[in-house]
C-alpha positions, 0 to 999 in steps of 0.5 A, a space after each residue: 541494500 539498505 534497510 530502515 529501523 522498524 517503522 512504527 506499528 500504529 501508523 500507516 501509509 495507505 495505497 489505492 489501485 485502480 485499473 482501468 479494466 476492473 472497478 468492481 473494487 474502486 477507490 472509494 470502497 478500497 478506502 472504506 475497507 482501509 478507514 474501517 480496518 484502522 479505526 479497528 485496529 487503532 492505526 493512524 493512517 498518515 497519508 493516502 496515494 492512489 495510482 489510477 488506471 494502472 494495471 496490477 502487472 505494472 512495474 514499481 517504477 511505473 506507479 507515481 502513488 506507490 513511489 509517493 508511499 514509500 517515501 511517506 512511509 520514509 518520512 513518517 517512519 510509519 510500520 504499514 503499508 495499507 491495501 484493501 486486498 493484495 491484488 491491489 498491490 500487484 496481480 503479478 507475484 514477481 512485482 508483488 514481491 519487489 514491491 513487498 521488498 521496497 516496503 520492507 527496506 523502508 522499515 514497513 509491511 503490506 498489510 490487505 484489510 480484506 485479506 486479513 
């Protein structure tokens, strides 16, 4: 298994997931959350992917936006990934922990704004 050197604190990835059956929670307001929690924080957020209409028990390999951000966090060697909340990670604990461990083997962690 390989594992990246740390990525850097103040620079993130952000990651934006919207189902179809659900948009109590929409991009725009995932970014908003996002945007405000990283001008709080002072985090640089490098880039931003988006998997619509992808249902929170969807496998990583079924989510183009999430793969797309762990290469950013690869190429930006950056030390966050951003969600507004954890179940727009993954509603499933077995997903969310495959893909908290992707994030891991980047150098990288999952950190929810709204959660926090």
């Amino acid at each position: 298994m390989r594992t990246a050197r740390p990525g850097r604190p103040e620079i993130a990835v952000a990651y934006l997931r919207v189902s179809t059956e659900d948009q109590r929670l929409g991009p725009e307001a995932q970014r908003a959350a996002i945007e405000q929690w990283a001008k709080r924080e002072n985090v640089t957020v490098v880039a931003w992917h988006t998997d619509q209409g992808v249902g929170g028990g969807s496998e990583l390999e079924d989510r183009p936006g999430l793969l797309n951000a762990l290469g950013d966090l690869r190429e930006n060697r950056a030390g966050l990934l951003l969600v507004a909340r954890r179940d727009r990670l993954a509603r499933d604990v077995h997903v969310a922990i495959v893909i908290e461990r992707a994030v891991g083997r980047e150098g990288a962690r999952v950190v929810s704004e709204l959660d926090a």
